[in-house]
Every structure is written in C-alpha cells, then in structure tokens.
C-alpha positions in Angstrom: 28.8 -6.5 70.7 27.5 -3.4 71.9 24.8 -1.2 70.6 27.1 1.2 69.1 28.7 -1.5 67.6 25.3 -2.6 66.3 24.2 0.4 65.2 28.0 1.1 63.0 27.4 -2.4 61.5 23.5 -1.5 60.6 24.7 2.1 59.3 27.8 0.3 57.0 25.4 -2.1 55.9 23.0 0.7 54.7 25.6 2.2 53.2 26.8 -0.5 50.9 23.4 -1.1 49.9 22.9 2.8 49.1 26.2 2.4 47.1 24.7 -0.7 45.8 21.5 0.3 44.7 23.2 3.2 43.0 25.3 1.3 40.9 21.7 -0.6 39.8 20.5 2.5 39.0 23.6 3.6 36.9 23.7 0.8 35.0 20.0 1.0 34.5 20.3 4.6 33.4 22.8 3.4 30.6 21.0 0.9 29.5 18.0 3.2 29.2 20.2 5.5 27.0 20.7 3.2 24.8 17.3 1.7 24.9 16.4 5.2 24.0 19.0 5.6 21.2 17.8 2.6 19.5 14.0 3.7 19.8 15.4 7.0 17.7 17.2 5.3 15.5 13.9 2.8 15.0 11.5 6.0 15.0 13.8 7.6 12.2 14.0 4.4 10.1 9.6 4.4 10.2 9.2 7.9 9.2 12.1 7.4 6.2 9.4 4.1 5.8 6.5 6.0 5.9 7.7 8.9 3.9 8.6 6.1 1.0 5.5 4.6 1.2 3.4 8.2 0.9 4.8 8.8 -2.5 4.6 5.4 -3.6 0.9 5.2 -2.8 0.3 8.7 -4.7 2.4 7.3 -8.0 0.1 4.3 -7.9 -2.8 6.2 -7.1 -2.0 8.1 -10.6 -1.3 5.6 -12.2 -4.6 3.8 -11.3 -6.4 7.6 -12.1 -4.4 7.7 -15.5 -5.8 4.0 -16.5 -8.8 4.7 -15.7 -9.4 7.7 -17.8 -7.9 5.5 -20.5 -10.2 2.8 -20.0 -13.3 5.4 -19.7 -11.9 6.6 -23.1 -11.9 2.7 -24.5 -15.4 2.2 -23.6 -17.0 5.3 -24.7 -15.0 4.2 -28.1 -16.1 0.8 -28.1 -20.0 2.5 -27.2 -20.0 4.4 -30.2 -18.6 1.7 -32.5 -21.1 -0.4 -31.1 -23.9 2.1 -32.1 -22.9 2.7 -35.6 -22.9 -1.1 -35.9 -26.5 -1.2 -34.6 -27.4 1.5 -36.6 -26.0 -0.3 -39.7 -27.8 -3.3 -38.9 -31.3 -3.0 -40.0 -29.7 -1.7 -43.7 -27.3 -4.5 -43.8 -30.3 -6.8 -43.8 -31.5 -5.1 -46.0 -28.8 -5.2 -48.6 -28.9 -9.1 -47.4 -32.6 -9.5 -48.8 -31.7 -7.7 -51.7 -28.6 -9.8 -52.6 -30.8 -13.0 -52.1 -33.2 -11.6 -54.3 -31.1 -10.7 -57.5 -29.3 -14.4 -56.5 -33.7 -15.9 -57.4 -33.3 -14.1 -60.2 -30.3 -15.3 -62.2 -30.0 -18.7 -63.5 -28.5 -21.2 -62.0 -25.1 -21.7 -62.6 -24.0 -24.7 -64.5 -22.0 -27.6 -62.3 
C-alpha cells in the first residue's frame, strides 16, 4: 500500500464518519423537536393549571371573606345578647328574692 493509497483510505474513512456523525446529529435534531414539542405542549397544560387554580384560590378566598363577615356578624349578635342578659341579671335576682319572699308569706299549702 502506498501513501496515496493510505491517505484515500484515511480521507474515505473521514468521510463516512462525517456522514456518520451527521446522521447522529439529524436524528438528534429530531428528537430535540419533539423533545421541544412536548415541553410546549407540558408548558401549555401548567398555565391552563395555573390559570384554574388562580380563580379557584380567589372563589375560596371569598368565600372564606364572606364567612367571615358572617361570623363577625354572629358574634357581635351573640355580644349583645349576652349584655342584655347581664344587664337583666341583677333584676332577675331581684324578682327571685321577691318571689321567695311573698312564697314566706303565704301559708303552707295543705299535703
């Protein structure tokens, strides 16, 4: 074999590795595309998710706002009732005492 002949069979041997390597990358390429169009499709599908789960954390954070008020509403009911019922207390005793009092009084009922 000669050096020319050397030098053929190095240059073909390049060249089927150039040929080769670019069918690696073609085939990577492709499978990069469709690496890619998955990644969109996925990246669609999370903002559809995300989207969803913005207005569902607003309705529940009315909801929580509206059940709240209700409740303040509840208590500052309950506070007043509560108040009056205080208030009552010292004349409801009162009328207690009073009731025992005309009970000393009458006479004893027969058994």
């Amino acid at each position: 074999m000669t050096s020319d002949d050397l030098t053929l069979e190095v240059l073909k041997s390049i060249r089927d590795e150039v040929r080769h390597t670019n069918g690696q990358i073609e085939q990577t390429n492709a499978r990069l595309d469709q690496t890619n169009g998955r990644l969109d499709q996925t990246n669609a599908r999370l903002d559809s998710l995300r989207e969803e789960l913005s207005r569902r954390i607003v309705e529940s954070e009315v909801r929580t706002s509206t059940a709240i008020t209700d409740l303040a509403g509840t208590v500052r009911e309950m506070t007043a009732l509560l108040r009056n019922l205080v208030d009552l207390r010292p004349r409801m005793e009162r009328c207690e005492q009073e009731i025992e009092a005309l009970k000393q009084r009458l006479p004893p009922a027969p058994h």
